[in-house]
C-alpha positions in Angstrom: 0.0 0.0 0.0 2.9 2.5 0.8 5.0 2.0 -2.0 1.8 2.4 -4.2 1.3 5.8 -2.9 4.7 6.6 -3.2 5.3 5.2 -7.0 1.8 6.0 -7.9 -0.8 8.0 -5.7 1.0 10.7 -5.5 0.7 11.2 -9.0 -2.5 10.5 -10.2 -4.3 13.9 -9.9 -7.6 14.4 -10.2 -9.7 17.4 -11.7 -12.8 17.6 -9.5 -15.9 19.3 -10.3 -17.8 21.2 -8.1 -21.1 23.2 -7.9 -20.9 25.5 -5.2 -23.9 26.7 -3.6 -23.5 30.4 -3.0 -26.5 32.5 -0.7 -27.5 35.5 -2.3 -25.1 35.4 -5.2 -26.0 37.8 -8.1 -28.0 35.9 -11.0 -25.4 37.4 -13.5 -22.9 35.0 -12.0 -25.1 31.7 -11.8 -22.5 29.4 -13.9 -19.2 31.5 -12.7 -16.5 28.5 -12.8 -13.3 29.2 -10.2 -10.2 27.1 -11.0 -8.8 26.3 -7.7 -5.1 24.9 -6.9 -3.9 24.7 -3.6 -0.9 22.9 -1.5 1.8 22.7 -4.1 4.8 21.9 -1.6 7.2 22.7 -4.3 10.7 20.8 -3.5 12.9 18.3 -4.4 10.0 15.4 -4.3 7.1 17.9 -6.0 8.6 19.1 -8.8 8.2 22.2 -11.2 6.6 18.9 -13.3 3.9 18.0 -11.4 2.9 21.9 -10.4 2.6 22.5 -14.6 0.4 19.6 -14.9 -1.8 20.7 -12.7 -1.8 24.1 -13.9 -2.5 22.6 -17.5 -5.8 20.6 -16.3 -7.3 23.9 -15.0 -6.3 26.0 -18.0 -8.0 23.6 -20.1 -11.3 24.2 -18.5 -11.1 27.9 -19.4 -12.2 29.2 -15.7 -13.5 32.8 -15.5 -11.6 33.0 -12.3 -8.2 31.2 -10.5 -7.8 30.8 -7.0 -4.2 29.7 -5.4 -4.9 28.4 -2.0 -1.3 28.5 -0.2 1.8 26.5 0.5 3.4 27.1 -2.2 6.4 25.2 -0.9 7.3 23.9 2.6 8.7 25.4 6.0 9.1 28.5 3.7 12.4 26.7 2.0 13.6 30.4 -0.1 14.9 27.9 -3.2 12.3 26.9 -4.3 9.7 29.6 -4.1 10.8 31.2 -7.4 10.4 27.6 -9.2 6.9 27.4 -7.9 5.8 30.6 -9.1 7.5 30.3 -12.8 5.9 26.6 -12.9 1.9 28.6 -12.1 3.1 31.1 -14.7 0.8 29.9 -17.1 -2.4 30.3 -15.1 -4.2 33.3 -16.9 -7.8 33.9 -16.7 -10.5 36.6 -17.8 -11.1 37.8 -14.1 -7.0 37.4 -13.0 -5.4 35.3 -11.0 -5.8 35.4 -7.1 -3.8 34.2 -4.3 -3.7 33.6 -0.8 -0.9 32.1 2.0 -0.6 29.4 3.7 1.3 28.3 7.0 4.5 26.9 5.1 4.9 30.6 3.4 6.7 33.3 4.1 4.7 36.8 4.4 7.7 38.3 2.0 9.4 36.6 -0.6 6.5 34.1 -2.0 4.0 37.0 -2.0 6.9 38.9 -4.4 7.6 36.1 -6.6 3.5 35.7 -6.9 2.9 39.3 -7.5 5.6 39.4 -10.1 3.7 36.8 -12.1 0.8 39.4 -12.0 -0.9 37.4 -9.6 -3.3 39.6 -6.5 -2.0 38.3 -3.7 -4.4 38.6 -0.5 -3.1 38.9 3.0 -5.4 40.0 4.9 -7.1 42.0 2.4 -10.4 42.3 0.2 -10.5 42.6 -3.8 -13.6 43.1 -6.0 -13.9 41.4 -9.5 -16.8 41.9 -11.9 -18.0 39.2 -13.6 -20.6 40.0 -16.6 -20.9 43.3 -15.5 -21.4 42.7 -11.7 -19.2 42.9 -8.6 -18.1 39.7 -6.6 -16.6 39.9 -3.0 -13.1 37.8 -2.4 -11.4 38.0 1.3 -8.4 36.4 1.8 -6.9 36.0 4.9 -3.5 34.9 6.5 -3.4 31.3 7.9 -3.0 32.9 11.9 -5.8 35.1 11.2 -8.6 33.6 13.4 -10.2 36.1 15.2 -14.1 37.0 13.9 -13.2 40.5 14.5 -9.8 40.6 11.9 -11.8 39.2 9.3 -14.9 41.2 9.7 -12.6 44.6 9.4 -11.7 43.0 6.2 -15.4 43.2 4.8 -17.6 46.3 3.8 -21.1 46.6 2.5 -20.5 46.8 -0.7 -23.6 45.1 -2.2 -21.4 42.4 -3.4 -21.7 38.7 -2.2 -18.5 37.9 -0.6 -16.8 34.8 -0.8 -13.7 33.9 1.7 -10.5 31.9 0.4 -8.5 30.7 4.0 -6.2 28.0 3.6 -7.7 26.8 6.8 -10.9 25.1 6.6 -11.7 25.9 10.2 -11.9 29.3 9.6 -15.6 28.2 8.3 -16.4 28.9 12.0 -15.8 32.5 11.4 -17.2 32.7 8.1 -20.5 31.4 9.6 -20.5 34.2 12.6 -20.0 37.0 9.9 -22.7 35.7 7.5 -20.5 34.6 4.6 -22.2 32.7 2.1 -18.8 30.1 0.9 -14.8 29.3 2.3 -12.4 27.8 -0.8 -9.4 25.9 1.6 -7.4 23.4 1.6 -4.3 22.4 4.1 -5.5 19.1 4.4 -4.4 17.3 2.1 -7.5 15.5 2.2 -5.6 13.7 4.8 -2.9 12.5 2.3 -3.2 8.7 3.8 -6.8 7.3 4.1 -7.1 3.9 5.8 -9.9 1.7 5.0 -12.3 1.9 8.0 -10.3 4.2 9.8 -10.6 7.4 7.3 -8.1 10.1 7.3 -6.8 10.3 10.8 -4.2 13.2 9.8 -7.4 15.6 9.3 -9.5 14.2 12.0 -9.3 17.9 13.3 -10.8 19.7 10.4 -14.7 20.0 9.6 -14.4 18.0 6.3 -10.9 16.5 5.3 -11.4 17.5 1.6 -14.7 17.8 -0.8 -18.1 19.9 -0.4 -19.6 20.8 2.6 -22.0 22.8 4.7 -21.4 24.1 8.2 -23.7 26.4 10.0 -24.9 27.5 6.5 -21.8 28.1 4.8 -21.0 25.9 1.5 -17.2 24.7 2.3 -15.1 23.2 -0.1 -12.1 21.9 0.4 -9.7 20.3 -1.8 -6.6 17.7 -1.6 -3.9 20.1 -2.7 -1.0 19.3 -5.2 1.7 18.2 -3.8 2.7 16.2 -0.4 4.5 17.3 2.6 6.7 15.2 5.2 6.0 12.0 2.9 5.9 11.7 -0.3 2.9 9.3 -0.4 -0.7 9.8 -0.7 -2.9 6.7 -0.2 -6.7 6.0 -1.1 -6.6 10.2 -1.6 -5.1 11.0 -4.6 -4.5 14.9 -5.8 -6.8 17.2 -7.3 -7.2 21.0 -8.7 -10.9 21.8 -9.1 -13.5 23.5 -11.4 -15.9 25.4 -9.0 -19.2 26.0 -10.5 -21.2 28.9 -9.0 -24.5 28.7 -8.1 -27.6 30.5 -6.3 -29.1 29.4 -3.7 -28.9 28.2 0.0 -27.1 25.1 1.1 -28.9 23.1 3.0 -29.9 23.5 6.0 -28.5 20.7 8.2 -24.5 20.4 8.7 -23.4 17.8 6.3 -21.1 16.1 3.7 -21.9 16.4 0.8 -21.2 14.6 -2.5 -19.1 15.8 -5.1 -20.0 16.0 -9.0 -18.2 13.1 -10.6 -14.6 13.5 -11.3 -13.3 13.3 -14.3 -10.2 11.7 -13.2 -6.6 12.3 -15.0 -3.5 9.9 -14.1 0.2 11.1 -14.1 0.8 8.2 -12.5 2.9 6.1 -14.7 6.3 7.7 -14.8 7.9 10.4 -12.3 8.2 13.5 -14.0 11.8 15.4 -13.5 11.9 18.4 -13.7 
């Protein structure tokens, strides 16, 4: 089991699709699709490789949107933050390129090499898109900022439905107290080793340990990530970049799991990439 998700899980990424259920989002974006790539963990066992393949499987959906969801590389190692950047170069989408922090990065020199690819790089900070002519909220906050009150100073009434990107999926706890409709995280890593019968004991901690969810009225999705930290293996949990659909309308009510569109599934599993 553990040399097949060293040889091959780690590889065999996954584009998931999602439809997101979004309270009170404006009917102009109904059918919005966010590309959404998180947890790269560039170094020497994710390599520039593996980060361009992914980046390929969301360009070839043609998202109005992209969403980087943080940890770009791990324990903020400085050579290979540049590589991790240049290898999400070719994200480009009609609304931009947005991205966010997580714990492994530095609050310096990732942000920089992001920016320089013309990427909008939120730490604690708000941006406003428009999509066919009407505005859309983004907040995206730093992986220690917990507090309900740092996060609502980050929100305005604007008119605009507001959507929070936290690489944390527990901030979904705050996003519920200040009324926020949808969270995009990851950090998980789904759990990155799943047993059978015992599930993902790695992300026991989290609400969900990857895939759609509501909590306290919030839709929550969180994905798999990229890459792999501390071992490079990833069993019953392979990776995944997703294709979030927008969509109006509330969740429903009752906490819950629930099931993701099916995946259209794409292997890189047969041969380590270099690179």
């Amino acid at each position: 089991m553990l040399a097949h998700g060293y040889w091959y899980g780690r590889y065999a990424l996954q584009v998931v699709h999602v439809r997101l259920p979004v309270s009170g989002l404006a009917p102009a974006h109904e059918g919005v699709r966010i590309g959404f790539l998180t947890d790269f963990h560039h170094s020497p066992l994710v390599s520039q490789t593996d980060i361009s393949r992914a980046v390929a499987l969301v360009m070839s959906a043609a998202p109005d949107l992209v969403v980087l969801g943080g940890d770009y590389v791990t324990n903020a190692e400085r050579a290979y933050m540049g590589g991790c950047a240049e290898a999400l170069s070719g994200l480009r989408a009609p609304a931009g390129v947005m991205a966010i922090l997580g714990n492994h990065d530095d609050d310096r020199e990732m942000p920089a090499a992001l920016a320089a690819q013309q990427f909008t790089v939120l730490r604690d900070a708000r941006t406003t898109v428009r999509l066919r002519g009407e505005p859309l909220d983004f907040v995206g906050v730093r992986f220690w900022t917990r507090q309900v009150s740092s996060i609502a100073r980050l929100l305005r009434p604007s008119g605009a439905t507001t959507i929070l990107l936290a690489h944390d999926p527990r901030r979904v706890v705050q996003a519920a107290h200040l009324t926020i409709p949808a969270v995009l995280s990851g950090h998980t890593h789904g759990g990155q080793v799943v047993l059978p019968g015992i599930g993902a004991i790695a992300a026991r901690k989290f609400p969900v340990p990857a895939g759609l969810a509501v909590r306290d009225g919030v839709s929550l999705f969180v994905s798999r990530g990229v890459g792999t930290v501390y071992v490079p293996i990833r069993v019953n949990c392979p990776p995944d970049v997703a294709i979030i659909t927008l969509t109006s309308g509330s969740p429903p009510g009752s906490d819950k799991h629930l099931s993701i569109a099916p995946v259209n599934k794409t292997s890189f599993a047969s041969h380590r990439a270099s690179g």
